[in-house]
C-alpha positions as CSV (number, residue, x, y, z in Angstrom):
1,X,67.7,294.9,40.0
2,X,64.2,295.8,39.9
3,X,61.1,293.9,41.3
4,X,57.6,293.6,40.7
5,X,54.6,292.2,41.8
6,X,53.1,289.3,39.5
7,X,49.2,288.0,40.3
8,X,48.5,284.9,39.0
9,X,45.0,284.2,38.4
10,X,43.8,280.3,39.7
11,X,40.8,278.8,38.2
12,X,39.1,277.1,40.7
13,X,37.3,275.2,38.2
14,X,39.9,273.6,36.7
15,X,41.6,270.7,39.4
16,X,40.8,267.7,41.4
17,X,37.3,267.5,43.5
18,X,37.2,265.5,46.5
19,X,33.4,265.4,48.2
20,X,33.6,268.9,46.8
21,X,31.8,271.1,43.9
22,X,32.0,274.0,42.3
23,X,28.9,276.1,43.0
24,X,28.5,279.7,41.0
25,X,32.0,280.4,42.0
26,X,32.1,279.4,45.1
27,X,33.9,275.8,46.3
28,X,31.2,273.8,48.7
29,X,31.1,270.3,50.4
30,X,28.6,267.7,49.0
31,X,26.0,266.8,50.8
32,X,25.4,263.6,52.4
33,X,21.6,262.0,50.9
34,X,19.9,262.2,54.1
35,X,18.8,264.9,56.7
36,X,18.9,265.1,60.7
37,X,15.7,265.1,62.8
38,X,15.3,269.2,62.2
39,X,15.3,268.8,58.1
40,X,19.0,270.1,58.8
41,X,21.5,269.6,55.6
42,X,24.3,267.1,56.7
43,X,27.8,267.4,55.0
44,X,30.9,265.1,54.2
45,X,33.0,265.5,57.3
46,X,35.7,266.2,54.6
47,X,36.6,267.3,51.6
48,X,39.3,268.6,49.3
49,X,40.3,270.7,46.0
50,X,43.9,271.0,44.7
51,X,44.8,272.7,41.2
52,X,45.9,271.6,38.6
53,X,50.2,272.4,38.4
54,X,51.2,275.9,37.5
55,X,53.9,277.2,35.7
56,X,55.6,280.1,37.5
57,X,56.9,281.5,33.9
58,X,59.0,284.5,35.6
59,X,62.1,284.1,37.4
60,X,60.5,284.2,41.0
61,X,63.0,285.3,44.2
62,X,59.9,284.8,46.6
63,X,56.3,284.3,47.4
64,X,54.3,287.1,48.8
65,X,50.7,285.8,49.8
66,X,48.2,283.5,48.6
67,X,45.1,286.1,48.5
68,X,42.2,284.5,49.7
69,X,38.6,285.3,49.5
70,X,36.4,282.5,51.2
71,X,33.1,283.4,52.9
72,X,32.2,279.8,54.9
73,X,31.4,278.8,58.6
74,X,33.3,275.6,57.8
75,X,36.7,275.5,58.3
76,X,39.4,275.0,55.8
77,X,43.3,274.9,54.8
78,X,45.0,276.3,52.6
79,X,48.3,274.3,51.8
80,X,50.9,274.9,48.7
81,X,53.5,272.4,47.5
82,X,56.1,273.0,44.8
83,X,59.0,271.0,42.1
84,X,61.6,272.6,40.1
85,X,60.6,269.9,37.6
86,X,56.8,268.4,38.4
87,X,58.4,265.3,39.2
88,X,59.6,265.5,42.3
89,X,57.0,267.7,44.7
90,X,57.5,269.2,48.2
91,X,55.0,268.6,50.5
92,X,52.2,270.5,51.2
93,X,52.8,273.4,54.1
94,X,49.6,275.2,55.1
95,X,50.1,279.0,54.5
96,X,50.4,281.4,57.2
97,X,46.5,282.7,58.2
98,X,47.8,286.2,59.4
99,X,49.0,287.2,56.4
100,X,48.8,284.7,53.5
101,X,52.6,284.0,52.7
102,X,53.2,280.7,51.5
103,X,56.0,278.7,53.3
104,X,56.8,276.2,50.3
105,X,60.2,276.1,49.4
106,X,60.6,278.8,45.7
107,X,60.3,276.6,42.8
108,X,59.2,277.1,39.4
109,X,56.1,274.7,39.9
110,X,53.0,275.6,42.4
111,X,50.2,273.3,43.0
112,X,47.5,274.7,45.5
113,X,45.3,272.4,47.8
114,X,42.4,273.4,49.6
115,X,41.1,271.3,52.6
116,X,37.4,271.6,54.0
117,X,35.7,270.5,57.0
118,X,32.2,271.6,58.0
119,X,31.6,272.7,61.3
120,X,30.9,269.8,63.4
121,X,27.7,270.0,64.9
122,X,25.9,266.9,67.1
123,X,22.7,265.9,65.0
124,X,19.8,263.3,66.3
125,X,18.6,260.7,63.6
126,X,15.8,259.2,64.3
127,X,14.8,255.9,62.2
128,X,11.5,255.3,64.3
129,X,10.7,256.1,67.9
130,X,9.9,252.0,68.3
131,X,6.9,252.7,70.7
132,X,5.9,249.9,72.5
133,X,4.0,247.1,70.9
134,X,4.1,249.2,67.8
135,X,4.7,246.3,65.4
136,X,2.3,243.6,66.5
137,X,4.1,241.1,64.4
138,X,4.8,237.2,66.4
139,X,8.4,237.1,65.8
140,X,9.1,240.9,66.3
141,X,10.1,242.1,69.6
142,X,9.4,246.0,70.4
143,X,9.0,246.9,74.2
144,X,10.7,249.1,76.1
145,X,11.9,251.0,72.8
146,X,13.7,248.6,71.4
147,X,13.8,246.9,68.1
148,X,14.5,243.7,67.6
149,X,13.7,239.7,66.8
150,X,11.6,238.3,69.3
151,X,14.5,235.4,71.2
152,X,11.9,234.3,74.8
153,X,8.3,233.3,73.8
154,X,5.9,232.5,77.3
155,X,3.7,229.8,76.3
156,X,0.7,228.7,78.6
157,X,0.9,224.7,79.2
158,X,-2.2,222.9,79.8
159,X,-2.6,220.5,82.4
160,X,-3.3,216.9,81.4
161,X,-5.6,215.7,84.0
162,X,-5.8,211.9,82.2
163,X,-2.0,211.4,83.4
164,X,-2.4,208.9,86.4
165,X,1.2,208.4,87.3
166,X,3.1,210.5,90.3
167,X,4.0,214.4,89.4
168,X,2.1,216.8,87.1
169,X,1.8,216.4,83.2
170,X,1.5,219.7,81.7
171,X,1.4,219.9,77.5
172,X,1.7,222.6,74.8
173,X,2.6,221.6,71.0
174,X,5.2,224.3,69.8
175,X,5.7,224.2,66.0
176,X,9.4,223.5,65.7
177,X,8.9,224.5,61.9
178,X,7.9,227.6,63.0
179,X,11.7,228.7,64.2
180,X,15.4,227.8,62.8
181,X,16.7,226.8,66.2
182,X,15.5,226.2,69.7
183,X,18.2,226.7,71.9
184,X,16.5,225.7,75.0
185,X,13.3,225.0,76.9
186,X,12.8,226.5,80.7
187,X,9.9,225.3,83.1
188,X,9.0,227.8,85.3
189,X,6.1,227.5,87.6
C-alpha cells in the first residue's frame, strides 16, 4: 500500500480569538490601554486562537508534524485535539517542539489551538510621584509620599483667661459639619 504526504492548509483567519488579533498575517496579543513609565507597550498576560474543526477527508494512518512558522519573543503553545465524530473531542496535547509531530490520538477531526503569553517583564507605573504637600487641599493628606484623606488634624487651643475656677480652660470651635464622624478628641500638652 502506498503512502503520501498530504499538507493541509490552516487559515489562521478563520477560528476563535481570545485577547488575540490577526495582524497582516501574523497572530499578536492585544494590548492593554495603558503604557509603563518608559512609553513601553503592555500586553494581555494571555491569550489564545484555536481553529475552526477540520475535516481530515483522506483515510489518515498517522500525523507527521504540525509545520510552524512563528517569529515572536513571546512564548506560545501549540496544542491539537481530535473526534472521530466532532462530538466527542480529545483533549488538547501540546505538540512535540523538536520536531512538530502531533501526539493527539488519529481521528478524522483536528482542531488546532494556539496559546500565547508575552514575555514577562517587571514594569514601574507611576500614577503621581505624590511629593510632599503637593495638594494643598484641608482634607487631603500627602507627606511623606503618600496619598491619602487627611484622618489627625492639630488644632491650636486658645487659653481662656476669664475662667476663674481651679485648672486651665483652653477653647477652639471645630465645625462638626465640616467632617462625617469624629472618632475621638486627644489633649496633648
Amino acid at each position: 500500500m502506498a503512502t503520501h504526504n498530504v499538507e493541509i492548509a490552516i487559515d489562521i483567519a478563520q477560528g476563535t480569538f481570545h485577547h488575540t488579533y490577526l495582524d497582516s498575517g501574523q497572530l499578536k496579543l492585544q494590548t492593554i490601554q495603558t503604557k509603563d513609565e518608559n512609553d513601553n507597550i503592555i500586553y494581555q498576560n494571555y491569550g489564545w486562537w484555536e481553529s475552526s474543526v477540520i475535516e481530515l477527508k483522506d483515510n489518515v494512518h498517522s500525523f507527521q508534524s504540525l509545520v510552524k512558522h512563528l517569529n515572536t519573543k513571546a512564548k506560545y503553545k501549540i496544542l491539537t485535539k481530535t473526534s472521530h465524530d466532532r462530538t466527542t473531542w480529545s483533549n488538547y496535547e501540546e505538540i512535540n517542539n523538536a520536531d512538530g509531530s502531533i501526539k493527539s490520538p488519529l481521528a478524522k477531526y483536528i482542531m488546532i489551538k494556539i496559546e500565547v503569553t508575552p514575555d514577562l517583564v517587571p514594569r514601574h507605573f507611576i500614577v503621581d510621584d505624590f511629593q510632599k504637600d503637593k495638594f494643598k487641599l484641608a482634607y487631603v493628606n500627602s507627606e511623606n509620599g503618600e496619598f491619602g484623606l487627611k484622618k489627625l488634624y492639630n488644632y491650636r487651643f486658645t487659653r481662656d483667661d476669664a475662667w476663674k475656677h481651679d485648672g486651665t480652660l483652653l477653647r477652639k470651635k471645630i465645625e462638626k459639619s465640616k467632617f462625617k464622624k469624629i472618632d475621638q478628641l486627644i489633649l496633648q500638652s
